[in-house]
Structure formats: C-alpha cells, structure tokens
Chimera marker file (.cmm) of the C-alpha trace (Angstrom):
<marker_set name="trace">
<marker id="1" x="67.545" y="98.605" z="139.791" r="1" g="1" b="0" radius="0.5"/>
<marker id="2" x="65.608" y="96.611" z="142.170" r="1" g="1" b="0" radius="0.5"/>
<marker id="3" x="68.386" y="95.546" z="144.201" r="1" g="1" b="0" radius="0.5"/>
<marker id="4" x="69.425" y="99.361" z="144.987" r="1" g="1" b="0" radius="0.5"/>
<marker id="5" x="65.789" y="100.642" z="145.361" r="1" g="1" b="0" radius="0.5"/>
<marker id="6" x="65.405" y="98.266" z="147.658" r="1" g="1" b="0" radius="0.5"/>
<marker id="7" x="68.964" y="98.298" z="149.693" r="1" g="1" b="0" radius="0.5"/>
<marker id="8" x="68.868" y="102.070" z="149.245" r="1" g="1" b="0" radius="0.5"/>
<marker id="9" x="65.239" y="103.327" z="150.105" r="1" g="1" b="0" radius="0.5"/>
<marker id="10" x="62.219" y="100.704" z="150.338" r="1" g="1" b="0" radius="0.5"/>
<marker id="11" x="64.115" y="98.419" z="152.616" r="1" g="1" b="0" radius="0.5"/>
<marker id="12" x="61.678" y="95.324" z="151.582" r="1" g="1" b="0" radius="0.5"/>
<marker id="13" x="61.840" y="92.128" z="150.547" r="1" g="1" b="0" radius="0.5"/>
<marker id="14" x="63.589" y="91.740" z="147.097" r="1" g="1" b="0" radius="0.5"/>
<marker id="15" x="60.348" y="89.982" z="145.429" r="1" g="1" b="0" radius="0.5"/>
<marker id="16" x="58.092" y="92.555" z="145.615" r="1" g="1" b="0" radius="0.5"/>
<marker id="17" x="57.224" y="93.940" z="141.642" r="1" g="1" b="0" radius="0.5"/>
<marker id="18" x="57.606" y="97.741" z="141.085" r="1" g="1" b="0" radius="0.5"/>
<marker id="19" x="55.269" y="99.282" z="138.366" r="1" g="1" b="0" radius="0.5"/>
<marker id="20" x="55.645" y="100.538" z="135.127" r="1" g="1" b="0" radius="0.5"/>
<marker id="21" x="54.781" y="103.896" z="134.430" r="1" g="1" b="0" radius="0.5"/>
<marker id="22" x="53.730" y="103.723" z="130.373" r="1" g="1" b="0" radius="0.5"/>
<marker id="23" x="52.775" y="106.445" z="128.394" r="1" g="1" b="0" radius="0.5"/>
<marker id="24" x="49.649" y="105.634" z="126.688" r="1" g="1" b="0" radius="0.5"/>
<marker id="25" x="50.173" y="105.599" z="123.110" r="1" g="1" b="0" radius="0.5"/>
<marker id="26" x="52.344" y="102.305" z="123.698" r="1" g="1" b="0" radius="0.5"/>
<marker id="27" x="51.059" y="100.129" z="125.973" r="1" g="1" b="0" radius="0.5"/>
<marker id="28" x="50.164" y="97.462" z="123.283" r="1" g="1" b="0" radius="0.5"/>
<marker id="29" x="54.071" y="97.138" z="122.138" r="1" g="1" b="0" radius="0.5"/>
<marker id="30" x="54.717" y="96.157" z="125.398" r="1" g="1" b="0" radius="0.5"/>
<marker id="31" x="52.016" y="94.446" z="127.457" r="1" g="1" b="0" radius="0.5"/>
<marker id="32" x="49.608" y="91.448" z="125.982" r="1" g="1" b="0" radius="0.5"/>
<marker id="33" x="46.452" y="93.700" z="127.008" r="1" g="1" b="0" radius="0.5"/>
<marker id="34" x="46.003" y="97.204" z="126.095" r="1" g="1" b="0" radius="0.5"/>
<marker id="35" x="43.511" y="99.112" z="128.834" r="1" g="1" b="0" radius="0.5"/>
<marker id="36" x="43.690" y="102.800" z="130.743" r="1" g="1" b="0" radius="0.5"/>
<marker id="37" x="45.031" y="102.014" z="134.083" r="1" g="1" b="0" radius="0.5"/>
<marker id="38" x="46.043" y="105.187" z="135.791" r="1" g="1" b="0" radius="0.5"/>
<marker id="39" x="46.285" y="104.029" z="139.360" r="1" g="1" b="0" radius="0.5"/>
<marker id="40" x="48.328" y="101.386" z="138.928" r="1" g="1" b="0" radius="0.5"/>
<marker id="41" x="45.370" y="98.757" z="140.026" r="1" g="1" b="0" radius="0.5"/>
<marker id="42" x="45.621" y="95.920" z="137.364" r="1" g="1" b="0" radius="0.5"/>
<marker id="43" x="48.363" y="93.691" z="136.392" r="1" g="1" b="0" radius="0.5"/>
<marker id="44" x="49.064" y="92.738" z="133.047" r="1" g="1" b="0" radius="0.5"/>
<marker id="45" x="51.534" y="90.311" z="130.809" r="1" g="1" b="0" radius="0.5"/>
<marker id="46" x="54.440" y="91.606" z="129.708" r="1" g="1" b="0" radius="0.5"/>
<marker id="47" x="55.115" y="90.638" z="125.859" r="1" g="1" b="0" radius="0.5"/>
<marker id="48" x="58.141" y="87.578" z="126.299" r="1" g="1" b="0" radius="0.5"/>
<marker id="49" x="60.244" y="89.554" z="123.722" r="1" g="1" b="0" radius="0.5"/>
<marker id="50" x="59.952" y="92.521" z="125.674" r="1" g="1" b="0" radius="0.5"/>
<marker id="51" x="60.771" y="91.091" z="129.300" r="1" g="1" b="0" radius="0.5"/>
<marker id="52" x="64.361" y="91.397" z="129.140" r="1" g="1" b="0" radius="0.5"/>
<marker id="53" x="64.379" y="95.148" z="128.341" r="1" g="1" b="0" radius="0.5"/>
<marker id="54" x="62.556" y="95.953" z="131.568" r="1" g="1" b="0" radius="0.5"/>
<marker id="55" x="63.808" y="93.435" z="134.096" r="1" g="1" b="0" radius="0.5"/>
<marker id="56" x="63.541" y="95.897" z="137.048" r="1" g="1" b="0" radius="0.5"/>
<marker id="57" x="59.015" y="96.373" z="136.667" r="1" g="1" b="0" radius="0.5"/>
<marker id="58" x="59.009" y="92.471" z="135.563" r="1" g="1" b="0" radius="0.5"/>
<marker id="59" x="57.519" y="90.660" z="137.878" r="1" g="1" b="0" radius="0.5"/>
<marker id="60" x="58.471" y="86.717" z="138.406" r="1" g="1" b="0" radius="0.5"/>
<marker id="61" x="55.426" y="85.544" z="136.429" r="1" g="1" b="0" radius="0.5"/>
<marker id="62" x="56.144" y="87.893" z="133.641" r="1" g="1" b="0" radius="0.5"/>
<marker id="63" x="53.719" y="90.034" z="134.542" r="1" g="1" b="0" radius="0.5"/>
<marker id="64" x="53.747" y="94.218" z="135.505" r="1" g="1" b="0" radius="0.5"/>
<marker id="65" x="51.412" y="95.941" z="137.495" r="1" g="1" b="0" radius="0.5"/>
<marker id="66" x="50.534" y="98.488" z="134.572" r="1" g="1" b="0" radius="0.5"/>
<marker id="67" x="50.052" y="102.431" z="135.143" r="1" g="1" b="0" radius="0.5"/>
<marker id="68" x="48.957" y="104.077" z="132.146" r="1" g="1" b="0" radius="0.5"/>
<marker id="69" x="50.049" y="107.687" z="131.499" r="1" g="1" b="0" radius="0.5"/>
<marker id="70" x="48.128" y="110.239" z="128.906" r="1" g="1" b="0" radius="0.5"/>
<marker id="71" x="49.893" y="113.503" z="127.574" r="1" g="1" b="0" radius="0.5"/>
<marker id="72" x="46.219" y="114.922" z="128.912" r="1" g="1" b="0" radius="0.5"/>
<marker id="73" x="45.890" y="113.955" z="132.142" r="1" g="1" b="0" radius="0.5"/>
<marker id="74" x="49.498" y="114.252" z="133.464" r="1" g="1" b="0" radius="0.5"/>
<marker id="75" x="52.108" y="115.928" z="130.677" r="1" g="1" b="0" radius="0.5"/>
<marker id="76" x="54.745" y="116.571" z="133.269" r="1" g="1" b="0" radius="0.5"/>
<marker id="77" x="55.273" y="113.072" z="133.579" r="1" g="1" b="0" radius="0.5"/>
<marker id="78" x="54.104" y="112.054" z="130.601" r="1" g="1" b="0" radius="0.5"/>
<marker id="79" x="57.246" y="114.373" z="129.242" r="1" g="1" b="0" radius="0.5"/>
<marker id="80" x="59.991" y="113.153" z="131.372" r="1" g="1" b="0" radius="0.5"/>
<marker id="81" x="58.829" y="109.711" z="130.077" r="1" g="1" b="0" radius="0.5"/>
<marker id="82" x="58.954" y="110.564" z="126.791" r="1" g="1" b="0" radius="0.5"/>
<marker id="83" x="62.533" y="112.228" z="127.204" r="1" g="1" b="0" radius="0.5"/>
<marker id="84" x="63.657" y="108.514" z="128.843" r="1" g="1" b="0" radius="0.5"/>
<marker id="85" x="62.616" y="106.899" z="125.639" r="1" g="1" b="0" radius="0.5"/>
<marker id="86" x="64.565" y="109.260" z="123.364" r="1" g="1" b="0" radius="0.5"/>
<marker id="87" x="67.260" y="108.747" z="125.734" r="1" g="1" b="0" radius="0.5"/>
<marker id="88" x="66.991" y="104.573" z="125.889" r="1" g="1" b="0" radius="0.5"/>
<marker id="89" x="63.801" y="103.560" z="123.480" r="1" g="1" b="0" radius="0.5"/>
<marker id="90" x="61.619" y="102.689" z="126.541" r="1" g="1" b="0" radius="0.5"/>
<marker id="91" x="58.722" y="104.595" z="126.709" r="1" g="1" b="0" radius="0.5"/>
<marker id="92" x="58.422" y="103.754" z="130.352" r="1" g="1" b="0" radius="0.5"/>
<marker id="93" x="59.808" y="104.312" z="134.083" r="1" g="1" b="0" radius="0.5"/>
<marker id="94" x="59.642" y="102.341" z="136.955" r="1" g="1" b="0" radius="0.5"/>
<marker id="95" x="57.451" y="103.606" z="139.469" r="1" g="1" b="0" radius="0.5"/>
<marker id="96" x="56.285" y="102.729" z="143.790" r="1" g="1" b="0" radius="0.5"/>
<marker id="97" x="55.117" y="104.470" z="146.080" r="1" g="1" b="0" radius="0.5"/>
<marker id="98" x="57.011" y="107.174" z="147.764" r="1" g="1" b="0" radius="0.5"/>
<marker id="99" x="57.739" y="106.030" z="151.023" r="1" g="1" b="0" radius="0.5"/>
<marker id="100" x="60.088" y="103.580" z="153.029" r="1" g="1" b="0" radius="0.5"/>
<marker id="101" x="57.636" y="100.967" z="154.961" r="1" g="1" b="0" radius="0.5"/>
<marker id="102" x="55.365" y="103.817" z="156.016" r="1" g="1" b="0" radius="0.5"/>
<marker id="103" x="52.207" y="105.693" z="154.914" r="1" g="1" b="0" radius="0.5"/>
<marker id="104" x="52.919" y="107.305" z="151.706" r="1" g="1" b="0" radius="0.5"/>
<marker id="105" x="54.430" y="110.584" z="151.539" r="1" g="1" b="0" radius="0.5"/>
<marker id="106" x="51.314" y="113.439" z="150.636" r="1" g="1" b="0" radius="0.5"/>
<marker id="107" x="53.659" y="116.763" z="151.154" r="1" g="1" b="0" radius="0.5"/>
<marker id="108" x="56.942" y="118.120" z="151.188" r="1" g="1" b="0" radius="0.5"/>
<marker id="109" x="58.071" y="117.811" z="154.289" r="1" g="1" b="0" radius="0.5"/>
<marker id="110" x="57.607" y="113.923" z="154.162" r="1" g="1" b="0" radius="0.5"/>
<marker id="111" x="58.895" y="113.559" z="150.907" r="1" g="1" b="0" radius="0.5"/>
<marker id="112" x="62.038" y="115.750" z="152.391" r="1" g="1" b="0" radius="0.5"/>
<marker id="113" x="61.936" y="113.662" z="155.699" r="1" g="1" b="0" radius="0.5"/>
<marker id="114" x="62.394" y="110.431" z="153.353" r="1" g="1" b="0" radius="0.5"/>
<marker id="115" x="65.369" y="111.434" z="151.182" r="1" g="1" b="0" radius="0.5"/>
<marker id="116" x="67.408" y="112.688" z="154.376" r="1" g="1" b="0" radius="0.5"/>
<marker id="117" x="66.613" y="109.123" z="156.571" r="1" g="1" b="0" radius="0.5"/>
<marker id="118" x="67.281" y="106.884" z="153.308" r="1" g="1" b="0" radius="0.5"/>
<marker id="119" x="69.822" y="106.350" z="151.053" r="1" g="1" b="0" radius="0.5"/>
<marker id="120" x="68.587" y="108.766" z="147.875" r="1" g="1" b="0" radius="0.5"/>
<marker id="121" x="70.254" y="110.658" z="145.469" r="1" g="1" b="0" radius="0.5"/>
<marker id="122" x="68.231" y="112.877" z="144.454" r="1" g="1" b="0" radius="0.5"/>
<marker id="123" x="64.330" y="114.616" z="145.071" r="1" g="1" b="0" radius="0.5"/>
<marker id="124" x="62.534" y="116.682" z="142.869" r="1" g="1" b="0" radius="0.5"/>
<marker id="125" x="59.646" y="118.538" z="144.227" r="1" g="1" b="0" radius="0.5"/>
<marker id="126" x="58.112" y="120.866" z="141.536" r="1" g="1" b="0" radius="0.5"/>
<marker id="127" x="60.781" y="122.388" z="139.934" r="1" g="1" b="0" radius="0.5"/>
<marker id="128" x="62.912" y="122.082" z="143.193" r="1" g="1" b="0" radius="0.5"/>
<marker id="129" x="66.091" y="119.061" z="142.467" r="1" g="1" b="0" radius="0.5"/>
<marker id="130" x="67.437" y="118.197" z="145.934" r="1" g="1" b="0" radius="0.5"/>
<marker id="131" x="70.841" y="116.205" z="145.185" r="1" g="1" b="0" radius="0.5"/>
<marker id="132" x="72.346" y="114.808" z="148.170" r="1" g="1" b="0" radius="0.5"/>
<marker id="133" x="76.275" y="115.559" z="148.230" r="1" g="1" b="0" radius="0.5"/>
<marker id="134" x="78.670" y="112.494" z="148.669" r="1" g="1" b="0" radius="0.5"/>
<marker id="135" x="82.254" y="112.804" z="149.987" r="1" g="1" b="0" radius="0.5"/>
<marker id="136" x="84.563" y="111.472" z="147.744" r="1" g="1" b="0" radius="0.5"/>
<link id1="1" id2="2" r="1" g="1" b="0" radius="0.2"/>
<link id1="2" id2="3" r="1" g="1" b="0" radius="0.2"/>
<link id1="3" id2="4" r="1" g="1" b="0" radius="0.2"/>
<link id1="4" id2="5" r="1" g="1" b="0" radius="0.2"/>
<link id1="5" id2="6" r="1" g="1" b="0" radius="0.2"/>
<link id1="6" id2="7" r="1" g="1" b="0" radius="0.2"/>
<link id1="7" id2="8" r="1" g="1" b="0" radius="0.2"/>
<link id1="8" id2="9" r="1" g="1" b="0" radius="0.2"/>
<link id1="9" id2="10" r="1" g="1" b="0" radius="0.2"/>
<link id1="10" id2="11" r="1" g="1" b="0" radius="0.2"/>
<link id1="11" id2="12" r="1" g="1" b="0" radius="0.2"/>
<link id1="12" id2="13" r="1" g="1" b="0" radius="0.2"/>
<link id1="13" id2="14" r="1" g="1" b="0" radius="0.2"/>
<link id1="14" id2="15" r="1" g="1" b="0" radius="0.2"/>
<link id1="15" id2="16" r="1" g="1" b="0" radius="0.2"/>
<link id1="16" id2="17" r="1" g="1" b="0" radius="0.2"/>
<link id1="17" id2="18" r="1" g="1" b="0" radius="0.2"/>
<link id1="18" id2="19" r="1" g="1" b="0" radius="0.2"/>
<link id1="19" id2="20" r="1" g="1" b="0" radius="0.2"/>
<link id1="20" id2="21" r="1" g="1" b="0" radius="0.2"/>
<link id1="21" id2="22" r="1" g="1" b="0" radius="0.2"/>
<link id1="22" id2="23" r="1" g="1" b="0" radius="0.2"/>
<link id1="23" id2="24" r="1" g="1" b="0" radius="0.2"/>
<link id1="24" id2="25" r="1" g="1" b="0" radius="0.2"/>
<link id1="25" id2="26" r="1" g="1" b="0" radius="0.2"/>
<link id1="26" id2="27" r="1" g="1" b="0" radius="0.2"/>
<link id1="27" id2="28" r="1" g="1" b="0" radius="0.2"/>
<link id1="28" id2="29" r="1" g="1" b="0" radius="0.2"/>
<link id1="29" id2="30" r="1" g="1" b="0" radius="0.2"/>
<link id1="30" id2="31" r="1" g="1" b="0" radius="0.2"/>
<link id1="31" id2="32" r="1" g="1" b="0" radius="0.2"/>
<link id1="32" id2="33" r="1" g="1" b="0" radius="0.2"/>
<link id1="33" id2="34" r="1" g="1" b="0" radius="0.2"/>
<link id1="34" id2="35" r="1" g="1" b="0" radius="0.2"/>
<link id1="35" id2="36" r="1" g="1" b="0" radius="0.2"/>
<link id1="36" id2="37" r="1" g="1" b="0" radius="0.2"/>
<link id1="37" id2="38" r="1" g="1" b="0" radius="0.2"/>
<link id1="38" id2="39" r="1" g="1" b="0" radius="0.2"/>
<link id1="39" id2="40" r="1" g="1" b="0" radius="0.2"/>
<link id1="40" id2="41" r="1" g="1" b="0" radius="0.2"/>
<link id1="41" id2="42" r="1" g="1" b="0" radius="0.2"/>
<link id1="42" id2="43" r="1" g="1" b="0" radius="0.2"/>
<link id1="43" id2="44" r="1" g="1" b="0" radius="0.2"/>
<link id1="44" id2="45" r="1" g="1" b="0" radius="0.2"/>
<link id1="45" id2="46" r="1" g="1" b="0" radius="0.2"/>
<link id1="46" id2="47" r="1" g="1" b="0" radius="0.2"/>
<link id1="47" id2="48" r="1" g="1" b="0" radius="0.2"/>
<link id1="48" id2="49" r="1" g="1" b="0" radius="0.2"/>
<link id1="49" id2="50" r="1" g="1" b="0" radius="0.2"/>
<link id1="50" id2="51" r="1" g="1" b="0" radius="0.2"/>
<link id1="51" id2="52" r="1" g="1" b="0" radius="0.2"/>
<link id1="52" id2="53" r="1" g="1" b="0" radius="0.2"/>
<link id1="53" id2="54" r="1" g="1" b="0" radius="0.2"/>
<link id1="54" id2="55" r="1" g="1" b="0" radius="0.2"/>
<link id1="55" id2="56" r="1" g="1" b="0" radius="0.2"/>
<link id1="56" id2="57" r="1" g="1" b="0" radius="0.2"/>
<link id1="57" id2="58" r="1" g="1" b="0" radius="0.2"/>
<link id1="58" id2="59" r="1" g="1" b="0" radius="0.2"/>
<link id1="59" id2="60" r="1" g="1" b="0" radius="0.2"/>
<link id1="60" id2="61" r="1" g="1" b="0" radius="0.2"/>
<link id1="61" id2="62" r="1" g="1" b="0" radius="0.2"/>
<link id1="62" id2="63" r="1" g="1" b="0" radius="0.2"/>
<link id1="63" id2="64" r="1" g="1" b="0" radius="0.2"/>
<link id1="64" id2="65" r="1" g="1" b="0" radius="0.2"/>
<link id1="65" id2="66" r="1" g="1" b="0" radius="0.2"/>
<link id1="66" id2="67" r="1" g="1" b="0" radius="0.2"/>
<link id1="67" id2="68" r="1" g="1" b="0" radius="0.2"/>
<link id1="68" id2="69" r="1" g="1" b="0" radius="0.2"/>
<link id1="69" id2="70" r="1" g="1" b="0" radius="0.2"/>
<link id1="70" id2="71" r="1" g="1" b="0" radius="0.2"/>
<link id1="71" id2="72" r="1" g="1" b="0" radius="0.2"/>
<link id1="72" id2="73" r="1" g="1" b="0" radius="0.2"/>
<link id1="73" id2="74" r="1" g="1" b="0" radius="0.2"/>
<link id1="74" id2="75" r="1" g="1" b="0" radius="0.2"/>
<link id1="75" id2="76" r="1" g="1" b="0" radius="0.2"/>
<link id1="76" id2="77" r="1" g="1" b="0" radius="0.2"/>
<link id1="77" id2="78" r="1" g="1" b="0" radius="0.2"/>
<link id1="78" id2="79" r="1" g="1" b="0" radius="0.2"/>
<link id1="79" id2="80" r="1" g="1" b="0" radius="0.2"/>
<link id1="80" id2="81" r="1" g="1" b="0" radius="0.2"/>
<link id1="81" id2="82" r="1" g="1" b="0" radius="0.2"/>
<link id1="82" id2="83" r="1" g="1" b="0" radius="0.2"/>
<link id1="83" id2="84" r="1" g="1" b="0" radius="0.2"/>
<link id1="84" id2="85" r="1" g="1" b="0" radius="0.2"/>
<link id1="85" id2="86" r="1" g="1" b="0" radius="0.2"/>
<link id1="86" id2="87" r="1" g="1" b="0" radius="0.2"/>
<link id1="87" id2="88" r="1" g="1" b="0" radius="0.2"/>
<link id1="88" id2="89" r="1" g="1" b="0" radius="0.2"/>
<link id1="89" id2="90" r="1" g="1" b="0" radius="0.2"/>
<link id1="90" id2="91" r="1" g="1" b="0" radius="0.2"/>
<link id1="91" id2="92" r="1" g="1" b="0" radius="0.2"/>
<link id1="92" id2="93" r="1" g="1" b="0" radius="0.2"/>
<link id1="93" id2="94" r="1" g="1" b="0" radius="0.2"/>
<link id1="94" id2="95" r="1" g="1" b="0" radius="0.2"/>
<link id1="95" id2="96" r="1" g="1" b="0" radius="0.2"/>
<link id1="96" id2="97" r="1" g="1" b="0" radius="0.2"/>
<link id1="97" id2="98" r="1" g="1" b="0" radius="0.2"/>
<link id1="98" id2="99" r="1" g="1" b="0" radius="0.2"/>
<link id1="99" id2="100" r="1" g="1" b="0" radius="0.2"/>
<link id1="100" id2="101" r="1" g="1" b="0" radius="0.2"/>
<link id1="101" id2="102" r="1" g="1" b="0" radius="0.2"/>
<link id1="102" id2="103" r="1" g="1" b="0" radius="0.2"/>
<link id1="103" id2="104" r="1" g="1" b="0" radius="0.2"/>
<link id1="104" id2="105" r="1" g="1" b="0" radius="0.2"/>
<link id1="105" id2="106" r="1" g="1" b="0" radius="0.2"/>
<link id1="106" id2="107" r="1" g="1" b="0" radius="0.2"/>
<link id1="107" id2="108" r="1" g="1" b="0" radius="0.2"/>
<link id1="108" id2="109" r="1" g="1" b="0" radius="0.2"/>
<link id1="109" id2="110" r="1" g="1" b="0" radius="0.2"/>
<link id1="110" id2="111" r="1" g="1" b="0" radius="0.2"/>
<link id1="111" id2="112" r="1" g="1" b="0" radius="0.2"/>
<link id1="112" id2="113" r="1" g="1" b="0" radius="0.2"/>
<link id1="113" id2="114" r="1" g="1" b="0" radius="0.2"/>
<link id1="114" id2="115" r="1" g="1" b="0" radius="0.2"/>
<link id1="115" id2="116" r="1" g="1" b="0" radius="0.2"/>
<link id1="116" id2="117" r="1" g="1" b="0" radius="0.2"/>
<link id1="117" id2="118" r="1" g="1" b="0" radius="0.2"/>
<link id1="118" id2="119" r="1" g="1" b="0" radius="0.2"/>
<link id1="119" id2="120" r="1" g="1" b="0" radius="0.2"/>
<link id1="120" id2="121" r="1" g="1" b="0" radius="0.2"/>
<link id1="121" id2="122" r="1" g="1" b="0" radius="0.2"/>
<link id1="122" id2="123" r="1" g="1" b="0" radius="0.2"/>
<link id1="123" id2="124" r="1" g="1" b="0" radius="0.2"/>
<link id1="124" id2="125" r="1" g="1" b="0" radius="0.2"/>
<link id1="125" id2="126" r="1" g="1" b="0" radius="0.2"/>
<link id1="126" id2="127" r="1" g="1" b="0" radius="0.2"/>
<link id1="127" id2="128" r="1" g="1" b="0" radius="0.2"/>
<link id1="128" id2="129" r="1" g="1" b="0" radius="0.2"/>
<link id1="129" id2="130" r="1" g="1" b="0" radius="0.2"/>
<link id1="130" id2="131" r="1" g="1" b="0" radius="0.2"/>
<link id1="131" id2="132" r="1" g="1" b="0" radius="0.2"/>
<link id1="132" id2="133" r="1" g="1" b="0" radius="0.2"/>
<link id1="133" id2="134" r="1" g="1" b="0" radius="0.2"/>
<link id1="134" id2="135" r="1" g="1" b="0" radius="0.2"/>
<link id1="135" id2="136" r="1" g="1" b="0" radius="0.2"/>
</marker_set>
C-alpha cells in the first residue's frame, strides 16, 4: 500500500511512515502506549505481534505515528473505520495528508484539483464518490 500511494499520488520517497487512524476503544491492542492523540502529533510502538498485520502505517523502527479517533468527536470516520474492521479485523486505516508535495488540500476544489493531476481512484467529498473511469 505504500508503494502505490506513493507511485500513484504522494510522489515521495518510499521511507516516509503514513499514520494510523485508530478508533479509540483499541489503541492498547495495538500500540505499547495507550494516549488520545487526535492530530496525529506523537509516535508510538507498535505491539511486535501486531506489526505484520499493518505493514503499510509501520514505520522501520516499529513504530506508528498514532491518530486516535472517538465515536464523539468524529463518528463519520470513526464509522467507516469500524466498517473496515468488520470487513478485515483492523480497527484502523492508514491515513496522510491530502496533498501531493504541496500545501494541504482545505476545500473542494483542491481536493478535486489533486485526484484529476494524480493517479487516484477514487474521492469522496461529503457524500459526493468521484471514481475516476479507466479504459479497459
């Protein structure tokens, strides 16, 4: 997953760690510390045993630059990450910043912008799914 985000959007170097976005409730199953970090501004261990399920937000040193996600504070995402772990028993996503070696996107017409100059598949804005259509 790396690999492609990288090739297909981010265009950066292939060591750079993308986060995981955790819901709350199980941070301590998979990380050594258990703390509320909803910006994505603290980096944690990753348990060993879990390492291998999440090889795409591991970073080198084992470690994951942690974003903590409450039902309360954000249940649209906290819902689509709780729909991925009924779907794969990981109750996380990997998550970076939306953009492609430029300030982050901030509104729709960058986030649009983005998905037509790179390589993605698809964009969701709201309840908007943009799905790019490839010739067969």
């Amino acid at each position: 997953m790396k690999a492609l985000l990288n090739a297909k959007i981010k265009k950066r170097e292939s060591f750079r760690p993308f986060a995981p976005s955790i819901m709350s409730e199980h941070v301590s199953d998979w990380f050594e510390e258990d703390d509320n970090v909803p910006f994505m501004m603290q980096v944690f261990q990753i348990r060993e045993e879990r390492r291998a399920q999440i090889p795409a937000v591991t970073h080198v040193d084992g470690s994951g630059r942690l974003q903590t996600v409450h039902r309360s504070t954000n249940p649209r995402y906290h819902g689509l990450i709780s729909a991925f772990e009924k779907l794969t028993g990981v109750p996380m996503l990997l998550n970076t910043s939306f953009n492609e070696n430029e300030p982050v996107v901030c509104r729709p017409k960058e986030a649009l912008d983005c998905f037509l100059r790179t390589d993605m598949d698809v964009l969701v804005l709201g309840d908007t799914v943009i799905q790019r259509v490839r010739e067969a």
